[in-house]
N, C-alpha and C positions, 0 to 999 in steps of 0.2 A: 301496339306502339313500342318503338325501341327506345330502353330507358338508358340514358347515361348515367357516369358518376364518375366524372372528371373534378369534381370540386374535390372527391376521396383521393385524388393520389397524392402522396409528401411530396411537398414542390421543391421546397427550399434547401439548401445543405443541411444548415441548421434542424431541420425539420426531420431529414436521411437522419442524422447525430443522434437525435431523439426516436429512432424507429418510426417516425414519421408521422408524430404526434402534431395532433393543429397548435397552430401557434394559443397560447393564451394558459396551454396544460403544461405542468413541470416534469420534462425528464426524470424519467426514475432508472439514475447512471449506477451502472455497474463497478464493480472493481476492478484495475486493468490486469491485479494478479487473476481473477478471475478470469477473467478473458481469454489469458493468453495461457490457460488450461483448458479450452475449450475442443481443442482437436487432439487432442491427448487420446492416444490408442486403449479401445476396452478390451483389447483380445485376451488380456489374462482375467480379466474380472469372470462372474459367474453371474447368474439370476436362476433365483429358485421359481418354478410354477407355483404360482399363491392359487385357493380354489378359485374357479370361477363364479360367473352370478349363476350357477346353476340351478334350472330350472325357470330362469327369470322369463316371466310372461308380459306382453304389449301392458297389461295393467300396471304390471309392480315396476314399471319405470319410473324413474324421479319425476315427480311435474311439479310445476308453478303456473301459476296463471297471471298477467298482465290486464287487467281491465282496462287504462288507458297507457298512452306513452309515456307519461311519467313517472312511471315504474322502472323504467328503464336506467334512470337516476336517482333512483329512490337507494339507497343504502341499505335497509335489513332487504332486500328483493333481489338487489345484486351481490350480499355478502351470499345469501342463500342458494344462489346460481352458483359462484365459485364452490361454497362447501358440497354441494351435490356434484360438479365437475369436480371436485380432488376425489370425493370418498367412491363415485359409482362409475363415473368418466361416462355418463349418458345423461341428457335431459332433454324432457320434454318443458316448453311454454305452450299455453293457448291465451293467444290472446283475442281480447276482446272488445277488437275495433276494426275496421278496415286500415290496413298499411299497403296499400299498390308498391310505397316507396322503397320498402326496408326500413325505414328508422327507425324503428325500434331497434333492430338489430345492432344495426350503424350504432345506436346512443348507448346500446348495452356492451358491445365491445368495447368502447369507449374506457364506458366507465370502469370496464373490468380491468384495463392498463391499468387506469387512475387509480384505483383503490386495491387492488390485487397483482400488478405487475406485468401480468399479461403484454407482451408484445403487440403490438397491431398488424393489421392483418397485411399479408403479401399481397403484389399482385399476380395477377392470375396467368399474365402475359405482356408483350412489350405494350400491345394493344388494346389492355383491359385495366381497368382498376380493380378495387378489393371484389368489388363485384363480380359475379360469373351468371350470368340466367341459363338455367338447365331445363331445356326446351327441345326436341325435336325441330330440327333444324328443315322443314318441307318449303314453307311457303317465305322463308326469312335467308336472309345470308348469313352465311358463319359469322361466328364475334371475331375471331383471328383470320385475317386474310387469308385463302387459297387453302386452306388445314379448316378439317372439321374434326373438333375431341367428341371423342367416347360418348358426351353427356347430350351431344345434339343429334343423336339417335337416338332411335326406338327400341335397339336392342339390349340384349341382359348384358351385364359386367359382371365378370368371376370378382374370387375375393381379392382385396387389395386396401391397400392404405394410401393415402389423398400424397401427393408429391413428394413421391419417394426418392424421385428423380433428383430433388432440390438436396444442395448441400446444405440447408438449412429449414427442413420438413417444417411446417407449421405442426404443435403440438393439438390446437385444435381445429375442429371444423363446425359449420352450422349450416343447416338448409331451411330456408324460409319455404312456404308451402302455401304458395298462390292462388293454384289450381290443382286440385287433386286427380290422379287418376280416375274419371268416370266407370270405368269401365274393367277395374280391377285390375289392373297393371300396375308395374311398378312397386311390388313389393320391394322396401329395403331389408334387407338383414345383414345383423351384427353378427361378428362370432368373438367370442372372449382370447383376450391374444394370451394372456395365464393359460385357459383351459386348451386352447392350443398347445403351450410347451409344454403340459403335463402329456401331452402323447411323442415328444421328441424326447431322442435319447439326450443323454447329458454330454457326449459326443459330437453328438448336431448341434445342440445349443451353442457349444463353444466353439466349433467350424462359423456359424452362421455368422458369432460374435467379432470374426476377422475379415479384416478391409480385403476380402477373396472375391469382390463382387462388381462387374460393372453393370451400371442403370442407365440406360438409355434415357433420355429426355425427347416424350413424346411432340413432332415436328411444330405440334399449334400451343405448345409452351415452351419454345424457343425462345429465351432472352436476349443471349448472346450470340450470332449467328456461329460466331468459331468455338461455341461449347456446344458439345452434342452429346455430353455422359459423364457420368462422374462414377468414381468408384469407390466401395463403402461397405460397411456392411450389414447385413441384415438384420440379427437382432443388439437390443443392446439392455444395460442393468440399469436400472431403474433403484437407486438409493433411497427408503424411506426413513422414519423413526426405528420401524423394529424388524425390517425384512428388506430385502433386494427382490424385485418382481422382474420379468420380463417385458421388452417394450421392443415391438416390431416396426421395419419401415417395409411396403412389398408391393409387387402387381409383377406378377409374373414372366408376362410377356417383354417386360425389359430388362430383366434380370438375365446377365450370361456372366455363368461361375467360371473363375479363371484358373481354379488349379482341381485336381480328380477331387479333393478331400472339399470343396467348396459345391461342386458337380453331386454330391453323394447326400450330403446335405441337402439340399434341393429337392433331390429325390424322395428324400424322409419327410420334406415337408407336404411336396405333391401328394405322397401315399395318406400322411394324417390326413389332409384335408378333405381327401375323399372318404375317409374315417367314420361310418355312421354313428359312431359314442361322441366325437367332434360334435355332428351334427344334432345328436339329443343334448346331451348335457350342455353347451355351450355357444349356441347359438340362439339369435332371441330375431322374430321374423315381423316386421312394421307394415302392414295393409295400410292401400290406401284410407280403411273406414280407419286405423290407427293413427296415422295422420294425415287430417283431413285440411281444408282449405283456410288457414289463420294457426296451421300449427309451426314452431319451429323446434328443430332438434339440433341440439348440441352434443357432440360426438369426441371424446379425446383418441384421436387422431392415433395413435401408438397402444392403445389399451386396446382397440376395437377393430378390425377386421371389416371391410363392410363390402355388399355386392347387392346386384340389384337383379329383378327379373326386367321380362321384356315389357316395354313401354305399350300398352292398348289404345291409348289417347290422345290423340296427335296435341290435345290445347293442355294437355299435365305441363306446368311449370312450376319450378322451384327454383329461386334463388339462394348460390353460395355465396360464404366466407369462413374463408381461412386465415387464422391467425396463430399468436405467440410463435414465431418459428427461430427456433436455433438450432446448432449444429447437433445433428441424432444421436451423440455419446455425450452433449451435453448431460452432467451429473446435476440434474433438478431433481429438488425436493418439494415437487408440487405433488 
């Protein structure tokens, strides 16, 4: 059965004003000197490679568990969500009821605006709310008319970051896990975006760091019919308490470098990634028995790298959501 969530999209102006918050929660407004630093060029900034989670295994990830929905509103459960997403930018939940719906998810984004700031989630396309169900698309029709993405396939996705394409990337991500891979497919894996720039020269980094770049915007996440790419650039500084880290936006296949020193850089990223010390020290590899059907993971979007093997199970679904999204040299201290 095809699910909707039409009741999820911001309807109202007012509601757009607030990131498109349901009516009844209070706007958490920005400052407009704020604001209007938000596209403010990083190309002279720097970012150091902080270490990775090296050697982090499917166990030693952050979890929480949810016994009922209520947890989802519960206060010490969601501050503890957000401090696991600031300090590791991974998390596991298992929860421990049936949800066909998402709500949990729904009521935990939620509340993570409310009490932590968090933006609410984009949508997905003209034609989809926050929701996306990631399903082999055999026996159903595409969720975007005439366009079928990446995710309604069976096949692997190299590495990349979730809407790179968007002038305003969501900071995070989360896949709800329906139906698991029977049949061992479907591995997810991270790769630490740190432990990635510690194999890029400092040369690279600061190429990567200049708007050198234009991103195509893949056909079935077309908002605007007369925007088809935006240009920007790859990585950017991530300002904390006691360090400046590296925070990537990427997926390869839409990236075209527009000057030789932009071109060169690309190519140092292509070679790292095929990099086998990339591959031990800093990547962390999610089976389906990792997670299994009632798990959800939340994924910071700029810290983490992610790709997937090929799909074995035509009924594997998992539903997304992506949220917090500002412009990618936004200078957040989350």
């Amino acid at each position: 059965m095809k699910l909707e969530y039409r009741h999820l999209h911001p309807q109202s102006a007012r509601l757009r004003r607030c990131f498109g918050r349901p009516s009844g929660l209070q706007c958490s407004a920005r400052p407009a000197l704020a604001l209007s630093r938000l596209s403010r060029s990083v190309s002279s900034q720097s970012c150091h490679a902080m270490a990775p989670a090296a050697g982090m295994t499917p166990s030693a990830v952050p979890q929480l568990t949810a016994p009922d929905i209520a947890y989802a509103k519960q206060r010490h459960h969601v501050d503890s969500a957000s401090q696991l997403l600031r300090q590791d930018g991974i998390l596991k939940i298992s929860l421990g009821f049936p949800d066909p719906d998402s709500r949990y998810l729904e009521q935990l984004v939620l509340s993570l605006h409310e009490h932590h700031g968090h933006r609410l989630p984009i949508t997905h396309s003209a034609s989809r709310g926050w929701f996306w169900d990631v399903w082999p698309s055999i026996d159903t029709p595409f969720q975007t008319p005439q366009h079928q993405a990446r995710s309604e396939t069976m096949e692997a996705f190299p590495w990349h970051t979730d809407c790179s394409y968007e002038e305003l990337p969501p900071r995070y991500f989360a896949l709800h896990v329906l139906q698991h891979d029977r049949f061992g497919g479907g591995t997810l894996s991270l790769m630490s975006v740190p432990g990635l720039s510690q194999l890029l020269s400092q040369s690279t980094r600061t190429s990567l760091m200049r708007k050198d770049y234009g991103i195509r915007i893949p056909l079935e996440f077309i908002k605007e019919p007369q925007k088809r790419d935006i240009i920007g650039s790859i990585l950017t500084a991530h300002h904390g308490a006691q360090h400046s880290s590296c925070m990537m936006r990427f997926r390869r296949d839409l990236v075209v470098p527009l000057t030789e020193r932009a071109s060169r850089a690309l190519q140092d990223v292509d070679t790292s990634l095929k990099n086998a010390k990339t591959q031990a020290k800093s990547t962390l590899h999610l089976t389906s028995r990792d997670l299994s059907a009632g798990s959800i993971l939340l994924v910071d979007n700029r810290r983490w790298l992610h790709a997937r093997s090929n799909i074995k199970d035509p009924k594997r679904h998992l539903r997304r959501v992506r949220w917090d999204a500002v412009p990618f040299d936004y200078p957040s201290s989350n």
